[in-house]
N, CA, C and O atoms as a DFTB+ gen file, in Angstrom:
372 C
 N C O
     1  1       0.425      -5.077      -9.099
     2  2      -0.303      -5.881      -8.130
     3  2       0.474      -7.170      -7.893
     4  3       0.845      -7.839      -8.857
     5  1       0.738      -7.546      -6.616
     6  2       1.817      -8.712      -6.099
     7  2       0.639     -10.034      -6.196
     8  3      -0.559     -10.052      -5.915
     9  1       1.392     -10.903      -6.626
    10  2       0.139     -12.291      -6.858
    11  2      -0.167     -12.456      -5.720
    12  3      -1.068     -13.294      -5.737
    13  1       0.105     -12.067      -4.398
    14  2      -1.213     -12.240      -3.195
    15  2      -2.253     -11.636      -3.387
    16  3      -3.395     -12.052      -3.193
    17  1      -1.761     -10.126      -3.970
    18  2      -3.195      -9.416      -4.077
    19  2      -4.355      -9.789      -4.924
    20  3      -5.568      -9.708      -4.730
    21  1      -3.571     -10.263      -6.017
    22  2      -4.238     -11.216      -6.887
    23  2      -4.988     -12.098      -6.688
    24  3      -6.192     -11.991      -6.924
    25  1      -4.508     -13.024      -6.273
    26  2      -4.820     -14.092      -5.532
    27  2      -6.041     -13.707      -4.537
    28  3      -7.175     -14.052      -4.870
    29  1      -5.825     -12.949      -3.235
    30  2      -6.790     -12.129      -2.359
    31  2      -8.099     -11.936      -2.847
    32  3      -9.154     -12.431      -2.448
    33  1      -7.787     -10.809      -4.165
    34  2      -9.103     -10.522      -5.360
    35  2      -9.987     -11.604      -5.949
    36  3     -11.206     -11.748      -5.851
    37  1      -9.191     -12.241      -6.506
    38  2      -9.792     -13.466      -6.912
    39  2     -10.931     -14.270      -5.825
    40  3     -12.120     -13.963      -5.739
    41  1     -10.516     -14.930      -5.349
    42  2     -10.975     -14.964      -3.937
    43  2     -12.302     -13.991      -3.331
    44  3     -13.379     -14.495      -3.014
    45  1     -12.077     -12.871      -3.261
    46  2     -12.887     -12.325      -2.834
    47  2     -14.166     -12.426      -4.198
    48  3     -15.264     -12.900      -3.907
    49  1     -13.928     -12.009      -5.448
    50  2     -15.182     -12.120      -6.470
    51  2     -15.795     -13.174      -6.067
    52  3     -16.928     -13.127      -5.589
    53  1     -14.996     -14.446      -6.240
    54  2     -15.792     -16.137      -6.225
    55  2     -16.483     -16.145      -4.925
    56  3     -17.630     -16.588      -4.858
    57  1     -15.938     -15.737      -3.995
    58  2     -16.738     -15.725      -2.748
    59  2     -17.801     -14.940      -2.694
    60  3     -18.793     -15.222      -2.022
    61  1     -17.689     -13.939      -3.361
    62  2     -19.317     -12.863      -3.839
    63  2     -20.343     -14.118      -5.096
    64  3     -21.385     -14.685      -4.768
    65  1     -19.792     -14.228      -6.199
    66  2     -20.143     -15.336      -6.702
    67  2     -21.257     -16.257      -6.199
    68  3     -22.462     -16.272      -6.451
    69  1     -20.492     -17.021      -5.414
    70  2     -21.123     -18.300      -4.842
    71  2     -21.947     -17.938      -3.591
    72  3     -22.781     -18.717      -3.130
    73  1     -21.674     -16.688      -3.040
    74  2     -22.412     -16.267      -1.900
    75  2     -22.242     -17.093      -0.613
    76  3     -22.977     -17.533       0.271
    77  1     -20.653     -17.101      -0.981
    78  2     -20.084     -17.708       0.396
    79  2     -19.537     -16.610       1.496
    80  3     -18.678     -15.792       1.167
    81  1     -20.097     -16.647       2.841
    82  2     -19.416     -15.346       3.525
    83  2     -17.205     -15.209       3.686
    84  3     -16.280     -15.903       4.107
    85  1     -17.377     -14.084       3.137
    86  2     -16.010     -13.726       3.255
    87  2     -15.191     -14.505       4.193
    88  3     -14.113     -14.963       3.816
    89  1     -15.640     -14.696       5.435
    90  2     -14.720     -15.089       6.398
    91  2     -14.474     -16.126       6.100
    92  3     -13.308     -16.419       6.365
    93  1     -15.222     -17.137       5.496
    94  2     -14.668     -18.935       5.442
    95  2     -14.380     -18.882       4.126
    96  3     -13.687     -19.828       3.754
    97  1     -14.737     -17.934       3.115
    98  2     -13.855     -18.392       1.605
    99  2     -11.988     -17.643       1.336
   100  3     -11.093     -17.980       0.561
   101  1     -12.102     -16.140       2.790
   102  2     -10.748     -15.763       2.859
   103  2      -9.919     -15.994       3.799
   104  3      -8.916     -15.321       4.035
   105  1     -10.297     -16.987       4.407
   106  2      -9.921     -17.301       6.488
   107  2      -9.555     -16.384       6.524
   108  3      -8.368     -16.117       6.343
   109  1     -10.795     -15.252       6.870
   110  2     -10.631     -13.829       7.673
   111  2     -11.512     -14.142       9.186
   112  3     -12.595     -14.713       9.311
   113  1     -10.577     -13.519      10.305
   114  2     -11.404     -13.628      11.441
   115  2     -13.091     -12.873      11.633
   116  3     -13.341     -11.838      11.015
   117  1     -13.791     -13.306      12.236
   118  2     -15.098     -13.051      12.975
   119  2     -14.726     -12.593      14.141
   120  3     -14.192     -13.359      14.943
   121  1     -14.898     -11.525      14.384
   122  2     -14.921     -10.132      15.686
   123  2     -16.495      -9.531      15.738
   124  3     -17.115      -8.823      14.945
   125  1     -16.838     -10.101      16.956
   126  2     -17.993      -9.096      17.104
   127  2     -17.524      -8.727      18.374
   128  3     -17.166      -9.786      18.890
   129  1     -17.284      -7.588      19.348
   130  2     -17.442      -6.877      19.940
   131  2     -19.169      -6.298      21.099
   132  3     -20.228      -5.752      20.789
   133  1     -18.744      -6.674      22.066
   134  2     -20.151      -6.459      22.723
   135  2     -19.918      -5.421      23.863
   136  3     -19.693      -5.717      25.037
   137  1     -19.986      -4.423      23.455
   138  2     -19.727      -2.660      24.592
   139  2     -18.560      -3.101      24.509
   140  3     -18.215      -3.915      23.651
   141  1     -17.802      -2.618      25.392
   142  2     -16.357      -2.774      26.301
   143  2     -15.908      -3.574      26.623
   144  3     -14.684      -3.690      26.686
   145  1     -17.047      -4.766      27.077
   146  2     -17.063      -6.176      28.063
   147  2     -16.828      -7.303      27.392
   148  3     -16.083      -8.145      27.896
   149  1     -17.406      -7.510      26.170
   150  2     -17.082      -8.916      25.496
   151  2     -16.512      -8.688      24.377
   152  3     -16.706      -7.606      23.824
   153  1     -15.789      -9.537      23.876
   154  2     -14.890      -9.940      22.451
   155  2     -14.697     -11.331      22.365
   156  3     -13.977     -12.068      23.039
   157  1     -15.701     -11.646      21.125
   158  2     -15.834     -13.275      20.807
   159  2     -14.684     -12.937      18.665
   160  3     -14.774     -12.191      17.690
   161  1     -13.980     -13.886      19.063
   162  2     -13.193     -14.164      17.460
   163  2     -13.414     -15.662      17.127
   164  3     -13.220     -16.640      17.849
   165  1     -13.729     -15.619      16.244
   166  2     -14.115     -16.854      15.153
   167  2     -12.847     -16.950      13.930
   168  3     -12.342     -16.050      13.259
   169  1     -12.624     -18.170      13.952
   170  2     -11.456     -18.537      13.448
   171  2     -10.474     -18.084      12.899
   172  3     -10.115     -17.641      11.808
   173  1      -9.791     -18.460      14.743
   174  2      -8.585     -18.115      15.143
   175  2      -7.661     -19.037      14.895
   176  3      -8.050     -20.090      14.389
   177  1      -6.085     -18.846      15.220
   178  2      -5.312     -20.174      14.805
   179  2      -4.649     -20.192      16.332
   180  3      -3.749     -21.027      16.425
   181  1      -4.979     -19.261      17.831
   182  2      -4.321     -19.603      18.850
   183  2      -4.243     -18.921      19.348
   184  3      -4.380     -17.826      18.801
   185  1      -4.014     -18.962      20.524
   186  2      -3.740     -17.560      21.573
   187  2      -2.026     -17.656      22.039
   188  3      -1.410     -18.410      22.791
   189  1      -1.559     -16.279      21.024
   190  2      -0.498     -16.189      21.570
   191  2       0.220     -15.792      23.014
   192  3       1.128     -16.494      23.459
   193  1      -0.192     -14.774      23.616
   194  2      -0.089     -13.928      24.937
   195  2      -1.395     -14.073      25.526
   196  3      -2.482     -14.104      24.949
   197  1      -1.075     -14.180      27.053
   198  2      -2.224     -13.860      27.814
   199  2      -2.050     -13.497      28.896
   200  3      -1.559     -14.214      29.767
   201  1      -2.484     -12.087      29.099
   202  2      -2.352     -11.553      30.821
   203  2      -3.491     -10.942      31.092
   204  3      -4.288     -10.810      30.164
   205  1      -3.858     -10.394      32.513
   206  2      -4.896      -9.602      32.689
   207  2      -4.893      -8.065      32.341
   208  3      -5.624      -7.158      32.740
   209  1      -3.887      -8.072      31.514
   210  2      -4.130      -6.584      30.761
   211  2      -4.039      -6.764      29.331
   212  3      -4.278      -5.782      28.630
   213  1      -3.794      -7.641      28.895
   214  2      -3.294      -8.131      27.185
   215  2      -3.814      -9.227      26.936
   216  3      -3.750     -10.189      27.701
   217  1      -4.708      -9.223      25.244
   218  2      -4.301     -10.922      24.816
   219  2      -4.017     -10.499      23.711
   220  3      -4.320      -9.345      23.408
   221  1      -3.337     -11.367      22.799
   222  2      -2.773     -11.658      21.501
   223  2      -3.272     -13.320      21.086
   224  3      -3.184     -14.456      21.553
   225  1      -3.808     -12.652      19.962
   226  2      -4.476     -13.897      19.285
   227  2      -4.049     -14.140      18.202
   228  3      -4.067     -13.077      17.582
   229  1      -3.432     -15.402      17.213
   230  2      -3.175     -15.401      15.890
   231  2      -4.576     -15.948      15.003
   232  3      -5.467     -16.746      15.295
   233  1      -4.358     -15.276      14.023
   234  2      -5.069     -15.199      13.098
   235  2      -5.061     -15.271      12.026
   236  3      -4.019     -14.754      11.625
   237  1      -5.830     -15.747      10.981
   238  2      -5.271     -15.796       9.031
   239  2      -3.856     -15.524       8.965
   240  3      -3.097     -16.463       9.202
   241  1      -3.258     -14.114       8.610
   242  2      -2.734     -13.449       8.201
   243  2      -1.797     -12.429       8.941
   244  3      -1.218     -11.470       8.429
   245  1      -1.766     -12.846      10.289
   246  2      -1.523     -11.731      11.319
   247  2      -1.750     -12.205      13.038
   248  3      -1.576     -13.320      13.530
   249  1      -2.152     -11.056      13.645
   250  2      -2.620     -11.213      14.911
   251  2      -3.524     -10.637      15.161
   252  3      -3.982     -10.123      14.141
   253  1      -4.484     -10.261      16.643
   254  2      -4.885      -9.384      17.028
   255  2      -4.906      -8.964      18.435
   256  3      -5.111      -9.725      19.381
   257  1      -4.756      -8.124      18.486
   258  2      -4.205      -7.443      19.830
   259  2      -5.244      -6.625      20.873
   260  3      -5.734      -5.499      20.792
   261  1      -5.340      -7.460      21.674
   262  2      -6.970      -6.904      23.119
   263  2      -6.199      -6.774      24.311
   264  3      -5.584      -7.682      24.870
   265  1      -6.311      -4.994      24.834
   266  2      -5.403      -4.724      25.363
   267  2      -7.025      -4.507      26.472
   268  3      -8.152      -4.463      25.980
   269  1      -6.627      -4.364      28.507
   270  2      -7.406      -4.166      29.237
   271  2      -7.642      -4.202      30.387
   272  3      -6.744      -4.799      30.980
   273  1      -8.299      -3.908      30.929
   274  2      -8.244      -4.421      32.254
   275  2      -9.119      -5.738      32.847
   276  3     -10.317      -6.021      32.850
   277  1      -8.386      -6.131      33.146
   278  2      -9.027      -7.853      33.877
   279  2     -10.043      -8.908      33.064
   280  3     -11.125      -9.468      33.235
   281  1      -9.014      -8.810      32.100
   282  2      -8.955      -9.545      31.230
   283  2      -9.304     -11.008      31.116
   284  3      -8.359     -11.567      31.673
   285  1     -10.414     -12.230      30.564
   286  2     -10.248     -13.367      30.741
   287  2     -10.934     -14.128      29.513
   288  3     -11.897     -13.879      28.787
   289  1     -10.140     -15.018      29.594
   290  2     -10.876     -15.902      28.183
   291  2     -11.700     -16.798      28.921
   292  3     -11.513     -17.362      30.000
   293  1     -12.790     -16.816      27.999
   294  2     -13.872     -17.585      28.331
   295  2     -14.179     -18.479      26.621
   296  3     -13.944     -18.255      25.433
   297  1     -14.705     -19.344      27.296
   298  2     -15.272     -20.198      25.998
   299  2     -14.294     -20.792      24.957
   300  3     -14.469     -20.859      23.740
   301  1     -13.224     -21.212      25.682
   302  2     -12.175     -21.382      24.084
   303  2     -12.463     -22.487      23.881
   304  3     -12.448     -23.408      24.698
   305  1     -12.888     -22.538      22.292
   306  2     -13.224     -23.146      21.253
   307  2     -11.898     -23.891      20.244
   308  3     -10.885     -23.203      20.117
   309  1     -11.932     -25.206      19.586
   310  2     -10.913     -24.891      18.491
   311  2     -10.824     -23.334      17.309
   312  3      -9.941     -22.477      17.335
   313  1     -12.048     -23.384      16.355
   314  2     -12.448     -22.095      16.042
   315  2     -12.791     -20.667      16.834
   316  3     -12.791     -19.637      16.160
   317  1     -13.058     -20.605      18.138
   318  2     -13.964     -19.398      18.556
   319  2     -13.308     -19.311      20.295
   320  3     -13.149     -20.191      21.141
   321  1     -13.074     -17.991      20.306
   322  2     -12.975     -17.798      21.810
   323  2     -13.485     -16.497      22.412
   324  3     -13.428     -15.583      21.590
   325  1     -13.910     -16.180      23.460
   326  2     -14.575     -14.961      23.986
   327  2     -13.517     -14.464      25.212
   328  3     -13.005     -15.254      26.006
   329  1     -13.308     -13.123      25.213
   330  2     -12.287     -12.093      26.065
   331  2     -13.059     -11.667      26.754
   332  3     -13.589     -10.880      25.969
   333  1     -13.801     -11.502      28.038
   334  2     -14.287     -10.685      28.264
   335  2     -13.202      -9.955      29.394
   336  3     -12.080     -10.417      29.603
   337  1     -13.826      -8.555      30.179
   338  2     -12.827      -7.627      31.268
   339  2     -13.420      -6.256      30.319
   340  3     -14.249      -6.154      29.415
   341  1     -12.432      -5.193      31.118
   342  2     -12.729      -4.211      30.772
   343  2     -11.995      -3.120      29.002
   344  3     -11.143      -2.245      28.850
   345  1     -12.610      -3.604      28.394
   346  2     -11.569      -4.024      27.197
   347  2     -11.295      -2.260      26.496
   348  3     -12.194      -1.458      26.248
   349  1     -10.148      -2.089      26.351
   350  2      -9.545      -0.717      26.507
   351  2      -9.101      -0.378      24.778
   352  3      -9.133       0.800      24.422
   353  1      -8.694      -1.472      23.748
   354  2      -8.469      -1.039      22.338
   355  2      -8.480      -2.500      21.749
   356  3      -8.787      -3.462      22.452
   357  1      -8.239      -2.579      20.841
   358  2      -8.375      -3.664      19.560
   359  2      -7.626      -3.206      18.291
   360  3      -7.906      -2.253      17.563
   361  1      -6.749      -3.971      18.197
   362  2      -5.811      -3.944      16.959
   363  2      -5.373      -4.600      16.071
   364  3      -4.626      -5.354      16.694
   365  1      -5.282      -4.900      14.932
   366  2      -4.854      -5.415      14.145
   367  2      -2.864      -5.539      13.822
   368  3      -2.256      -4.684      13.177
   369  1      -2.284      -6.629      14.373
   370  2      -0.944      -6.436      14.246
   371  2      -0.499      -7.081      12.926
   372  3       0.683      -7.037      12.585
């Protein structure tokens, strides 16, 4: 086990522990998904790409990838932003 994973684990018990939600004790993103049409993420670190068929968002550890048709950000937040359009996949890069 590589001391991130370690580290990761750890982390995750204390956050069960204290009954702190995962997302703010592992800065893991908040994705809720609403049909096809909306995609709100909760702390994000930025929007990398943006077109009306693509966004790329950075995140903790990574990115995430909202691929679609007519595509638009709404609501950007420092923490939180909403995608809505016709939203076609969701990925983790």
């Amino acid at each position: 086990m590589s001391w991130r994973d370690f580290k990761r684990k750890v982390q995750r018990q204390f956050s069960e522990y204290l009954e702190i939600p995962g997302d703010v004790m592992l800065d893991l993103p908040k994705i809720i998904l609403v049909g096809n049409i909306q995609l709100f993420i909760e702390n994000h670190r930025g929007i990398i790409e943006y077109t009306p068929e693509g966004v790329r968002v950075s995140v903790g550890e990574g990115e995430v990838a909202v691929t679609g048709q007519d595509l638009m950000l709404r609501n950007i937040l420092p923490d939180e932003l909403c995608v809505e359009g016709k939203i076609r996949s969701l990925s983790f890069l």
